[in-house]
Backbone as JSON, one array per atom type, in Angstrom:
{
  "sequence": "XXXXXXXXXXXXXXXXXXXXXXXXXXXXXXXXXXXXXXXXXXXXXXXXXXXXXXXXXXXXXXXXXXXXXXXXXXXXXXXXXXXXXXXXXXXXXXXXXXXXXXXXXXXXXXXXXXXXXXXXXXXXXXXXXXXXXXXXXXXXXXXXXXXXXXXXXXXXXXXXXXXXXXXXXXXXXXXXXXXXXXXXXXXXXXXXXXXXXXXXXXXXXXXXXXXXXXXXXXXXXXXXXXXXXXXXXXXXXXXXXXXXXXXXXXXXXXXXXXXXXXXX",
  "N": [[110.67, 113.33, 96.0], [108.58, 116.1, 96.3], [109.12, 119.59, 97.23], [105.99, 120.13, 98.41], [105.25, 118.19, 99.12], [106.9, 116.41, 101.24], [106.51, 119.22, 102.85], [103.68, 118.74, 103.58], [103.81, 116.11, 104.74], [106.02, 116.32, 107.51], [103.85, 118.5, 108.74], [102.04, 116.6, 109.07], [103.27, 114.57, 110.93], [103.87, 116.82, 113.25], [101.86, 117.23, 114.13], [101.2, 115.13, 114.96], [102.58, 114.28, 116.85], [102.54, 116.15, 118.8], [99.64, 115.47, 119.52], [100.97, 113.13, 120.89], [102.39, 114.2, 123.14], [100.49, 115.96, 124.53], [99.08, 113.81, 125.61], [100.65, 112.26, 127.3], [101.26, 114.27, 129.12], [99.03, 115.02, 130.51], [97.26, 116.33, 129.52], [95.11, 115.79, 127.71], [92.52, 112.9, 128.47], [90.38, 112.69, 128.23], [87.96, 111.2, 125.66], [86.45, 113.54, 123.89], [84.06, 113.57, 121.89], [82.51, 111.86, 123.11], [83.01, 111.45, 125.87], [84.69, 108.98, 126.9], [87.36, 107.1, 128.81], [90.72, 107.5, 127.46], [93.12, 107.35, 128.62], [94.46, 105.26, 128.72], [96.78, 104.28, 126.56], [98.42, 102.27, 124.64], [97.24, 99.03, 123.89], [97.44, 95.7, 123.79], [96.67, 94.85, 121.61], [97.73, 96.79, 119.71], [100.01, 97.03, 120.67], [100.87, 94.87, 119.22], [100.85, 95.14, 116.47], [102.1, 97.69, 116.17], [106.25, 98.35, 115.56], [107.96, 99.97, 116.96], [109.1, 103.19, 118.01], [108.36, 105.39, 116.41], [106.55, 104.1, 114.68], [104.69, 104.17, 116.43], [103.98, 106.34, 116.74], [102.77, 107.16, 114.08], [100.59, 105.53, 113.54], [98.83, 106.62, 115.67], [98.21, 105.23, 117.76], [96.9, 105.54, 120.45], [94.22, 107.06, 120.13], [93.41, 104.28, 118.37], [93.47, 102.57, 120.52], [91.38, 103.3, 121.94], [88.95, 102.96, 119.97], [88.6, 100.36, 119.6], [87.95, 100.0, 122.19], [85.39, 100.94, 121.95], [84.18, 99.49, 119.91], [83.76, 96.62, 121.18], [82.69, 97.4, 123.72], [80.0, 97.5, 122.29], [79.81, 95.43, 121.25], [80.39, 94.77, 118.56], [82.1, 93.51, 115.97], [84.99, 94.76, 114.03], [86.77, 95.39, 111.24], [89.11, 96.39, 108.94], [89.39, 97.07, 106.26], [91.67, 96.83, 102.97], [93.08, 98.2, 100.22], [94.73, 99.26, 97.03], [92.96, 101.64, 95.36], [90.57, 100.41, 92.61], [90.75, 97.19, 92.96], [88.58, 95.99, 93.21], [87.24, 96.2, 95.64], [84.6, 97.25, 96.94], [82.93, 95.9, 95.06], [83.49, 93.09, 96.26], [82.57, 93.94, 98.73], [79.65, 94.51, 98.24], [78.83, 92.33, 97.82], [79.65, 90.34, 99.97], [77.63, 91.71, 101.93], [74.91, 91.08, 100.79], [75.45, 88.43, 100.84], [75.76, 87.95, 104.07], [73.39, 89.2, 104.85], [71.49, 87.74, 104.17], [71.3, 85.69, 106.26], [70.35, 87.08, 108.16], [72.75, 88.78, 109.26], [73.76, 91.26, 110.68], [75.06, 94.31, 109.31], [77.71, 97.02, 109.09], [79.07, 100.25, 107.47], [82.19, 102.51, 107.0], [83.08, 104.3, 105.15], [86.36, 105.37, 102.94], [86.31, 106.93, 100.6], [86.98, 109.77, 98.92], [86.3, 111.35, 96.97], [83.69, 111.11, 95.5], [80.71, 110.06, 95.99], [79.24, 108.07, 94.95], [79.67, 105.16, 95.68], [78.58, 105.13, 98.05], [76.09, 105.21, 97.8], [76.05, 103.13, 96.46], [76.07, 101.03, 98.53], [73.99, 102.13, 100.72], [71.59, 101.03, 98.9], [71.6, 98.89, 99.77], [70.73, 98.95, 102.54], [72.28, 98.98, 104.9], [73.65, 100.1, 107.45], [75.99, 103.55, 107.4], [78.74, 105.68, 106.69], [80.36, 108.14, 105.56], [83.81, 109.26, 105.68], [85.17, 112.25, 105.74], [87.7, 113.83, 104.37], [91.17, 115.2, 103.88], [93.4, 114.3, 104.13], [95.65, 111.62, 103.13], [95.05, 109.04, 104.01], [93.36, 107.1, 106.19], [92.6, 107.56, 109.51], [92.93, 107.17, 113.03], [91.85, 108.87, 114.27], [89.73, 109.77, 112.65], [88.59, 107.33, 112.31], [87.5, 107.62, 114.78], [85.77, 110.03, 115.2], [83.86, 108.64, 113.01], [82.71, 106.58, 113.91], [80.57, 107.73, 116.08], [78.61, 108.73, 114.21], [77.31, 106.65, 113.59], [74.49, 103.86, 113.74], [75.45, 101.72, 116.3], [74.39, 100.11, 118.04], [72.7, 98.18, 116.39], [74.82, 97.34, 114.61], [76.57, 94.42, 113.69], [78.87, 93.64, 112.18], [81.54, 95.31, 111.23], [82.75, 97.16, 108.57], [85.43, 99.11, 107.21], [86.45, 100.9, 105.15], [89.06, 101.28, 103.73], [90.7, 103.25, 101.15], [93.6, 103.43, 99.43], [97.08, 103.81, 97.64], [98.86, 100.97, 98.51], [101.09, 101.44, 99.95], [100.83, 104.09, 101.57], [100.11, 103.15, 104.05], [100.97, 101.33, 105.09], [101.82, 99.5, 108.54], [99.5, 100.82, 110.04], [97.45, 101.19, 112.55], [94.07, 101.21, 113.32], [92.03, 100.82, 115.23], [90.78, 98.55, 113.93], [89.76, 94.83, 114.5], [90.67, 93.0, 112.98], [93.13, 93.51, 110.47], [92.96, 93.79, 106.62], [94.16, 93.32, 104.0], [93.57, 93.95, 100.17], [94.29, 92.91, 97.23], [94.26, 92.74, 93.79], [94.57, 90.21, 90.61], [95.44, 92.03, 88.96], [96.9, 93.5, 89.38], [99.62, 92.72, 89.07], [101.97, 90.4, 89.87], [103.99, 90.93, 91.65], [103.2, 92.75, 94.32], [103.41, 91.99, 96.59], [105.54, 91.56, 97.16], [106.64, 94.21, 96.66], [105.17, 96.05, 98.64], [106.1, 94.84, 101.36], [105.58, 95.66, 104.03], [102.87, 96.42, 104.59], [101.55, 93.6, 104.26], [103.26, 92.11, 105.99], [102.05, 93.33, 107.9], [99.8, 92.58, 108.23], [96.51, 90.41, 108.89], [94.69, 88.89, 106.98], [94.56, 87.85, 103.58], [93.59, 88.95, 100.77], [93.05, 87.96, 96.92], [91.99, 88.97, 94.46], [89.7, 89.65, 91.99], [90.09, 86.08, 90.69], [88.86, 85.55, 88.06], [90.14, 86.13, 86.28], [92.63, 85.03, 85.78], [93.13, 83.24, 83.73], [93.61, 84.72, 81.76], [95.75, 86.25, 81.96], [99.75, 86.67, 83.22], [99.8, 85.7, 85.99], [100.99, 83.71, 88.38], [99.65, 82.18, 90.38], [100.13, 80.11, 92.77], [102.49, 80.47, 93.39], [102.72, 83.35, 94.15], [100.96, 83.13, 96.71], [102.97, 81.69, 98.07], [105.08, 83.5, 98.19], [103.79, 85.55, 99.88], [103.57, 83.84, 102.04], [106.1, 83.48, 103.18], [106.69, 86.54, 103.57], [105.03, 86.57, 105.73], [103.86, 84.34, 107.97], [101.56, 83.64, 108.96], [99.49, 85.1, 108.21], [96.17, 84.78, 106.54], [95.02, 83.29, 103.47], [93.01, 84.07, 100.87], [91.85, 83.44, 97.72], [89.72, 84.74, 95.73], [86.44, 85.65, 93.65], [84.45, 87.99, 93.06], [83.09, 87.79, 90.77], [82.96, 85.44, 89.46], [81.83, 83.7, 91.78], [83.72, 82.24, 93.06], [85.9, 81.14, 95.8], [84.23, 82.42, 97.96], [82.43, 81.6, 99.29], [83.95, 80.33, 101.59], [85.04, 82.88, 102.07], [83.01, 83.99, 103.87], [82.41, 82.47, 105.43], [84.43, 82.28, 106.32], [84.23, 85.07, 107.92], [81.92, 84.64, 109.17], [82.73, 83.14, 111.69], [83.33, 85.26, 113.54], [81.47, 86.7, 113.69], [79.67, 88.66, 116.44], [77.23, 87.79, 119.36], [75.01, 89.6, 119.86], [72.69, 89.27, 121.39]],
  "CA": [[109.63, 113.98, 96.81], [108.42, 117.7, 95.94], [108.99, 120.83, 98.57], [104.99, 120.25, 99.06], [105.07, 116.71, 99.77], [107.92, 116.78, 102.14], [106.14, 119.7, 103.7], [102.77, 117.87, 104.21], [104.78, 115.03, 105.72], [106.38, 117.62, 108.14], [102.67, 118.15, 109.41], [101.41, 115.32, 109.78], [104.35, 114.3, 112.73], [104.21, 117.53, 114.34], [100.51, 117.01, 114.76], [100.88, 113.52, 115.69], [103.54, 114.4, 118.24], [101.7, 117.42, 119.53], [99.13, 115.03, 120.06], [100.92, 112.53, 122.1], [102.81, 115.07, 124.15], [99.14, 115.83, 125.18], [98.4, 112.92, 126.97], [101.63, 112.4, 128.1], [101.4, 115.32, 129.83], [97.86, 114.72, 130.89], [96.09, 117.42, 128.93], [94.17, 115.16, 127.04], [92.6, 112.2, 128.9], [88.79, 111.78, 127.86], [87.11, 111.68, 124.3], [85.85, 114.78, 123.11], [82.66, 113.22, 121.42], [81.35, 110.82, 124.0], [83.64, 111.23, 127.08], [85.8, 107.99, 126.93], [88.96, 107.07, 129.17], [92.02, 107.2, 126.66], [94.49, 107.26, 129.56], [95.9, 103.93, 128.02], [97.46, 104.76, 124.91], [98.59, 101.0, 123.73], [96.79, 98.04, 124.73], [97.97, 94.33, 123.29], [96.53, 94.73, 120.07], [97.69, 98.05, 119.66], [101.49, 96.52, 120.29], [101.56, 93.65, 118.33], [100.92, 96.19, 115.1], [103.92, 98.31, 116.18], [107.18, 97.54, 116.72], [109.0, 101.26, 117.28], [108.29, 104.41, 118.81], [107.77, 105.86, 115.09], [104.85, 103.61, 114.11], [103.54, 104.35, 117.11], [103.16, 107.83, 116.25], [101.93, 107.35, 112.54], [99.57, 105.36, 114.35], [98.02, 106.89, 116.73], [97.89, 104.16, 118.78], [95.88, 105.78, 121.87], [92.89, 106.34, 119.66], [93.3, 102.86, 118.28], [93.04, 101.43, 121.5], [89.88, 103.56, 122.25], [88.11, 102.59, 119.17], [88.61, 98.88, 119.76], [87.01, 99.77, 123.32], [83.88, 101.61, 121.66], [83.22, 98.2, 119.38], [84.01, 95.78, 122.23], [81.38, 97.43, 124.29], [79.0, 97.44, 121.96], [79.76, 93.59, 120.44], [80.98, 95.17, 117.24], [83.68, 92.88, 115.15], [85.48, 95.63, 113.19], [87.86, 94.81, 110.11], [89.94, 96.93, 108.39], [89.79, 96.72, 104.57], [92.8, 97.98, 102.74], [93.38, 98.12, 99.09], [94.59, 100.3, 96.35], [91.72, 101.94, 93.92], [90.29, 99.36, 91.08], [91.66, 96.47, 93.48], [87.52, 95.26, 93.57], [87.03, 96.33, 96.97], [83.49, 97.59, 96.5], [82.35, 94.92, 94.46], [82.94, 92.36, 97.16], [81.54, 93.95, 99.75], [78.86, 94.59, 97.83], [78.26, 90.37, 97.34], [79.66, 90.12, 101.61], [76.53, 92.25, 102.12], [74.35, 90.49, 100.21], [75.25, 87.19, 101.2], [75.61, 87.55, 105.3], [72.12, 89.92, 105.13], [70.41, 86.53, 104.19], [71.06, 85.13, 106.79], [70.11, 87.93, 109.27], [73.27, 89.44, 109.38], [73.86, 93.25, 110.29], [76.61, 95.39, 108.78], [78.26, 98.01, 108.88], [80.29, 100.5, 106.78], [82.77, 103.41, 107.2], [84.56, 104.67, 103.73], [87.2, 106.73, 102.88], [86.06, 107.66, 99.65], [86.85, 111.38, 98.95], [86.2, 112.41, 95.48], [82.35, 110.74, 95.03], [79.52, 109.62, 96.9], [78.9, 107.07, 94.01], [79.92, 104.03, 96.33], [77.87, 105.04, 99.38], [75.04, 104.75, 97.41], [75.46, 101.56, 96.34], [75.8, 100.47, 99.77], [72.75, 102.65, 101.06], [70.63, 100.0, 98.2], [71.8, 97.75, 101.03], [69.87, 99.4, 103.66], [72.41, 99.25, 105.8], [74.18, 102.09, 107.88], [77.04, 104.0, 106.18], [79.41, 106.85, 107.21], [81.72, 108.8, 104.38], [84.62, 109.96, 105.89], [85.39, 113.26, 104.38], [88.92, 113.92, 105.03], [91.8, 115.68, 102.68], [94.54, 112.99, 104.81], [95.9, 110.75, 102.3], [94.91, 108.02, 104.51], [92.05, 106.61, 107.08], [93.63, 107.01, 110.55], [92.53, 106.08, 114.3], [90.98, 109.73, 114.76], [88.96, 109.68, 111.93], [87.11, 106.69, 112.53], [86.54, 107.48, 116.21], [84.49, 110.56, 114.99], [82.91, 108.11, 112.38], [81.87, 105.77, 115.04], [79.73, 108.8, 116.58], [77.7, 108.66, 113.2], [76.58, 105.31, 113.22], [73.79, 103.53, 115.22], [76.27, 101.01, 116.82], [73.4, 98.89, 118.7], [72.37, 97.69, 115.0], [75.39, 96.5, 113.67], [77.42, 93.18, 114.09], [80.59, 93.26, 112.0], [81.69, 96.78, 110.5], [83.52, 97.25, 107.66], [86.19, 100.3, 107.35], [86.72, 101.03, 103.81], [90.3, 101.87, 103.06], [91.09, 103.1, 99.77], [94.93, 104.34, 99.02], [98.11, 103.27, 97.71], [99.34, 100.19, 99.65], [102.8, 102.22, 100.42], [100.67, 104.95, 102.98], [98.99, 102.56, 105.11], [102.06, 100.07, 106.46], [101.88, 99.59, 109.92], [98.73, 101.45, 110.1], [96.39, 100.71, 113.0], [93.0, 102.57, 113.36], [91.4, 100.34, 116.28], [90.17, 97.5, 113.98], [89.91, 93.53, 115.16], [91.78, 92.63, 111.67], [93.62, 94.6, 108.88], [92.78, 92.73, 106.05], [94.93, 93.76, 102.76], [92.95, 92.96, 99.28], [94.79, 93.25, 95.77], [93.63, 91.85, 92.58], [95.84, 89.88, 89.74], [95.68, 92.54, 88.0], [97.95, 94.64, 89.77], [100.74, 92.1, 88.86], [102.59, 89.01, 91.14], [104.77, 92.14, 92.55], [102.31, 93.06, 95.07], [103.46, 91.69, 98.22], [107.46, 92.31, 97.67], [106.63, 95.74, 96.54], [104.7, 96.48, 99.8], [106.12, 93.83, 102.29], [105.52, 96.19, 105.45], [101.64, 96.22, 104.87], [101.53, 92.62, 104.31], [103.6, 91.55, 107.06], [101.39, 93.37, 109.62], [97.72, 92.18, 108.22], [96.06, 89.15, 109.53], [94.28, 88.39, 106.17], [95.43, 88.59, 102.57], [92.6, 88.86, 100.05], [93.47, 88.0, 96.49], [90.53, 89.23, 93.87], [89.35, 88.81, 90.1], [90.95, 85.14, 89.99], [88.4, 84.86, 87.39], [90.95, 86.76, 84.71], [93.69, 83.93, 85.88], [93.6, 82.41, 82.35], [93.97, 85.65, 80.01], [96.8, 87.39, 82.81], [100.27, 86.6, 83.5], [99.67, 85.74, 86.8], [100.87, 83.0, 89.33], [98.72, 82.19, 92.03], [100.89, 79.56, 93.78], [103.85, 81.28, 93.56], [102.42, 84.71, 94.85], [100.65, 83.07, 97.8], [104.56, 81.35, 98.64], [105.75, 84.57, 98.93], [103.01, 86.15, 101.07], [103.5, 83.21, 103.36], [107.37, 83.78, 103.35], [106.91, 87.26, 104.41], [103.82, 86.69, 107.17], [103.74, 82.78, 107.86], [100.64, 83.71, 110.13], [98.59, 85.45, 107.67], [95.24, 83.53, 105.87], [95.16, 84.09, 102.41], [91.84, 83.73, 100.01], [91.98, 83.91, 96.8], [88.26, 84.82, 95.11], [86.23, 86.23, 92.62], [83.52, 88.63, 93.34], [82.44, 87.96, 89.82], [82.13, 84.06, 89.3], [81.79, 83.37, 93.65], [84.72, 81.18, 93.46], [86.22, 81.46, 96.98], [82.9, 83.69, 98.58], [82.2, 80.67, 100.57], [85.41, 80.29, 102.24], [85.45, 83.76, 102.92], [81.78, 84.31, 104.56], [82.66, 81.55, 106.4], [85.96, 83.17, 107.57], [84.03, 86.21, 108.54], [81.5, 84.28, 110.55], [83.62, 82.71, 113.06], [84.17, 86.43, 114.08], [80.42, 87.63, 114.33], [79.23, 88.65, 117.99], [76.09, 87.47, 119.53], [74.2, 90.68, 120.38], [71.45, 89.29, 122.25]],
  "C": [[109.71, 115.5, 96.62], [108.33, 118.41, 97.06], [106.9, 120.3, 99.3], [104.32, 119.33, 99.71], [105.54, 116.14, 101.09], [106.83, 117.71, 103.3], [104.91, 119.43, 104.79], [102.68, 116.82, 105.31], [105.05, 115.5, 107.17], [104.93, 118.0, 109.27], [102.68, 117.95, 109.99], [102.21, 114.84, 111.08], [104.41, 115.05, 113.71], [102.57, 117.55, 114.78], [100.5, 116.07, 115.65], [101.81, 113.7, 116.84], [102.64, 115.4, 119.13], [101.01, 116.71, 120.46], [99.51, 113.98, 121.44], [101.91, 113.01, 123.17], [101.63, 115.55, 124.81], [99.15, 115.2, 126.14], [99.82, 112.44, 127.59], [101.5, 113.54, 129.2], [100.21, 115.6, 130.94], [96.55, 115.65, 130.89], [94.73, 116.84, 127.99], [93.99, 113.29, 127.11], [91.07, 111.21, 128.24], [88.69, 111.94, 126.19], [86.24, 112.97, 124.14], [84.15, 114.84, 123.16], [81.76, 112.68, 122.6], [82.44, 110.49, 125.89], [84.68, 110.16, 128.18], [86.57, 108.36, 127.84], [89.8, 106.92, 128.22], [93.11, 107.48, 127.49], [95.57, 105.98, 128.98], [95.49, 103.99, 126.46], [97.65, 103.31, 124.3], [98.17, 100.09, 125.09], [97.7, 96.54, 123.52], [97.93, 94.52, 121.59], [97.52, 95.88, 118.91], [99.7, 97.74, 119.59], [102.05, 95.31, 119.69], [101.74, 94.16, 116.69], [102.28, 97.24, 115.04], [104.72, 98.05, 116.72], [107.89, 98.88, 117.01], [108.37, 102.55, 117.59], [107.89, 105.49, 117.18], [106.27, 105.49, 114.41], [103.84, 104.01, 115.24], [103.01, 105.78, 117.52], [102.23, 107.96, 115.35], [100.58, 106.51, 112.83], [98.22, 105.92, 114.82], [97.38, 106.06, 117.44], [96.87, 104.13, 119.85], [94.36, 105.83, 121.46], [92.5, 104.79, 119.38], [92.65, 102.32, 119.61], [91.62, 101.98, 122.05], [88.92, 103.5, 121.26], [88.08, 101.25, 119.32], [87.42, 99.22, 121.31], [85.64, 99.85, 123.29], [83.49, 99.91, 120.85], [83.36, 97.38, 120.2], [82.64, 96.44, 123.09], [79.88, 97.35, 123.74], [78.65, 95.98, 120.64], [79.69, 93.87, 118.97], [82.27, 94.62, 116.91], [84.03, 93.88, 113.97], [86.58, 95.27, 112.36], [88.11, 96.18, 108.91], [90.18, 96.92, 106.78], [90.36, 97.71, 103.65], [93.09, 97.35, 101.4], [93.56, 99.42, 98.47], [93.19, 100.63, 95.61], [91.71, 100.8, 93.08], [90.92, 97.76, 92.11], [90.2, 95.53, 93.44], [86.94, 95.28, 95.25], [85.09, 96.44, 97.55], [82.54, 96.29, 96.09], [82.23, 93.71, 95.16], [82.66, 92.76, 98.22], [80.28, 94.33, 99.61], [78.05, 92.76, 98.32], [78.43, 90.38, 99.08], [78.34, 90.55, 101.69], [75.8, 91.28, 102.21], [73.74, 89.3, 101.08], [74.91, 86.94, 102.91], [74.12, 88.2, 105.92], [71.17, 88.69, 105.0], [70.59, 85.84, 104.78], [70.83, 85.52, 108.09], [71.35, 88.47, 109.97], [73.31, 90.69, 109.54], [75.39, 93.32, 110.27], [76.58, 96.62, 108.74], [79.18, 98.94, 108.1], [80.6, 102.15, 107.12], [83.76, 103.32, 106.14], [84.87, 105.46, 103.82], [87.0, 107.22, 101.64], [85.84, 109.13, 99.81], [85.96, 111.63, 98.02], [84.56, 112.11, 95.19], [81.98, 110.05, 96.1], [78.45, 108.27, 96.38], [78.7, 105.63, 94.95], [79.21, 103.94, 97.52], [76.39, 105.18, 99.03], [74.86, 103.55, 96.99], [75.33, 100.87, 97.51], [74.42, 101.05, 100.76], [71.63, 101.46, 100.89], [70.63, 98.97, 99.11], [70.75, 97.52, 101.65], [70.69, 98.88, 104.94], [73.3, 100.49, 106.06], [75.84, 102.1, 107.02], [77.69, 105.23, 106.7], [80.72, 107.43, 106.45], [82.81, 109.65, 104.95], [84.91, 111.49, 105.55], [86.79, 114.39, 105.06], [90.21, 114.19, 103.93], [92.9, 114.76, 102.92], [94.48, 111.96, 103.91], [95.99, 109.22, 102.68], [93.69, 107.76, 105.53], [93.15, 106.58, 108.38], [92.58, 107.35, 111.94], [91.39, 107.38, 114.76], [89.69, 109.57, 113.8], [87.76, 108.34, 111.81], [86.63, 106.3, 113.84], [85.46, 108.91, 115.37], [83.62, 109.78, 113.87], [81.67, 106.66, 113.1], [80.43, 106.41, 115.7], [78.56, 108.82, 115.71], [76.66, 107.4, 113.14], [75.8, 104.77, 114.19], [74.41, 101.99, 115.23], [75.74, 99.49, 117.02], [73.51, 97.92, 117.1], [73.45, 97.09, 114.34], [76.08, 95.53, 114.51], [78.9, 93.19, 113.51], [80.37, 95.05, 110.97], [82.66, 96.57, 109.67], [84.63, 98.36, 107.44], [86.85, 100.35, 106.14], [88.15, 101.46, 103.62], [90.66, 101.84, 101.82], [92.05, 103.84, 99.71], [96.26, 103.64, 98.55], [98.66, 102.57, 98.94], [100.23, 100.87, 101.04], [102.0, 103.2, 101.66], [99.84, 104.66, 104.03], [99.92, 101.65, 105.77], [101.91, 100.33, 107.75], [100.78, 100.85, 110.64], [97.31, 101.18, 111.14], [95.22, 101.65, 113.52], [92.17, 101.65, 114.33], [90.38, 99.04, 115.65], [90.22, 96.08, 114.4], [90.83, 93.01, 113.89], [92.3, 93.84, 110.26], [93.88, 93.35, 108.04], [92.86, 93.2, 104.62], [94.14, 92.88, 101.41], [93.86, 93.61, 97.81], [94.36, 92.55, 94.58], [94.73, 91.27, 91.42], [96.22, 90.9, 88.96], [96.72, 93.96, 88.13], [98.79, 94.35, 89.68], [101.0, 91.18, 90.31], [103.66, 89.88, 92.07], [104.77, 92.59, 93.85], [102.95, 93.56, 96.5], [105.24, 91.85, 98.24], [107.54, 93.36, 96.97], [106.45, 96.66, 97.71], [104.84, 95.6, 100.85], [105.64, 94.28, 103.62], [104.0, 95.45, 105.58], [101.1, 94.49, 104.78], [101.84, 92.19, 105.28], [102.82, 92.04, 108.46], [99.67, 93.3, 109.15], [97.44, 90.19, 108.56], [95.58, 88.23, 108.17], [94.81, 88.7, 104.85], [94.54, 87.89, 101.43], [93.63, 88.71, 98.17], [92.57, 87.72, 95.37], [90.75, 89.24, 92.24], [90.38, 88.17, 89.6], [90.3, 85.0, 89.1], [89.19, 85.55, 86.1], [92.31, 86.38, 85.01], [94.07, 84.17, 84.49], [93.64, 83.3, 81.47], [95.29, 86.55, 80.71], [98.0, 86.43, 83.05], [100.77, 86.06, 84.83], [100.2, 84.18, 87.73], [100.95, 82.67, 90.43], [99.88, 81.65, 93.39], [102.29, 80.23, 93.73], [103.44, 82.58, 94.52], [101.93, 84.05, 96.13], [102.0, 82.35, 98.87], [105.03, 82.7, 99.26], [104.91, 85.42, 99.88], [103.43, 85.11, 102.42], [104.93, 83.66, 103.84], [107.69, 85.08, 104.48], [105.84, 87.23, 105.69], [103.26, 85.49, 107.13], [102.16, 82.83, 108.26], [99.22, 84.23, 109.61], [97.51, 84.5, 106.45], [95.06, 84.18, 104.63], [94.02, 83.16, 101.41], [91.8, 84.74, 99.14], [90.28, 83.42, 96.38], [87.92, 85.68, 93.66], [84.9, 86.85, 92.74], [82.19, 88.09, 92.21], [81.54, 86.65, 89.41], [81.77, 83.16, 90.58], [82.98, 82.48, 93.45], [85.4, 81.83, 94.79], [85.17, 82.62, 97.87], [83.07, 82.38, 99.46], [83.09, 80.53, 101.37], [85.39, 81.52, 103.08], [84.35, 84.13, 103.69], [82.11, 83.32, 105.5], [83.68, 81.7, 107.57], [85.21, 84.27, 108.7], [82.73, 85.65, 109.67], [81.83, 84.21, 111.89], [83.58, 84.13, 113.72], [82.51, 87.33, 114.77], [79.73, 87.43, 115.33], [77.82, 88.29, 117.85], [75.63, 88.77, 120.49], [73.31, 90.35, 121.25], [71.88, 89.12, 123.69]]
}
């Protein structure tokens, strides 16, 4: 780790402490944006994601639990989607789109894409709503998508999406107030994956596992890799797909049903 990496690090904790010496203290009780209670800092969901008073700094748990309150009141199922770069992230929620819009689905999306605006145009072609983070934080965290909440017209959507794009390694134990954190990697990142990054695995609900359709020219095995995901997180559902040839799309639209609110 380099003096400037370290120092960044360094930061980030004395921010995040700053912050929850705040409301400890009871200097900071409402939301900013829209005038919220955040008096309760961890609610259920909020402690089944951390287990130590560390995560529940890197956290920021207290937003968490007031972004879960903002989609809860407004019958918003929010999910968490967490992959490295090139992992196909894009590409199936491109096809999710697609497929749950025909059947009078609304969606939502909130990316962390820094560097281009490339990807929030393809989702625009959608026509539905969209909100680009724009944030130098080498991660998506609980503040950042309460002010991206503020952007979006809420009423209108049903299940939101929350784009995470970063190395597995700076998102473990990472909760930003969604209903699932839902980890996606592709074969092509190697069978490594999940005992390279066991943290982030062991605390996601779902465990996406993308272009099986380059199985038969890759190194790759399936049943073996989904053994060891279960090993480390017995609890987590794991679909393996292919954006490209739909193998496993049905399975997973089907997953994501079960989950979407009835607005009316």
């Amino acid at each position: 780790m380099n003096i400037l990496t370290f120092l960044e690090k360094v930061l980030k904790y004395v921010t995040i402490l700053k912050t929850i010496l705040n409301f400890m203290n009871g200097e900071e009780k409402m939301c900013e944006a829209c005038g919220c209670d955040t008096s309760k800092i961890f609610d259920k969901k909020t402690l089944e994601l951390l287990g130590n008073f560390h995560e529940k700094l890197s956290a920021l748990a207290e937003r968490a639990f007031h972004n879960r309150k903002h989609f809860e009141e407004h019958k918003i199922f929010a999910i968490n989607l967490i992959s490295a770069p090139g992992a196909g992230k894009t590409t199936l929620l491109e096809k999710t789109i697609e497929l749950l819009k025909k059947e009078g689905h609304h969606l939502g999306i909130i990316t962390g894409y820094l560097e281009t605006i490339r990807n929030v145009e393809k989702f625009k072609k959608h026509g539905i709503p969209i909100y680009q983070i724009s944030t130098k934080s080498p991660f998506i965290n609980s503040f950042l998508v309460h002010e991206a909440i503020h952007h979006l017209p809420l009423e209108e959507i049903e299940l939101l999406f929350i784009e995470n794009t970063e190395e597995l390694v700076y998102l473990e134990n990472h909760d930003i107030g969604a209903h699932l954190n839902i980890v996606l990697f592709s074969v092509t990142e190697g069978e490594d994956r999940p005992k390279k990054y066991p943290l982030i695995f062991k605390c996601s609900d779902v465990i996406l596992i993308t272009k099986i359709d380059l199985l038969s020219i890759l190194n790759f095995n399936l049943d073996k890799v989904i053994k060891e995901i279960k090993e480390i997180n017995p609890k987590a559902y794991v679909i393996a797909l292919s954006a490209k040839n739909g193998k496993g799309l049905e399975e997973w639209v089907k997953f994501l049903k079960k989950f979407l609110p009835n607005k009316s």
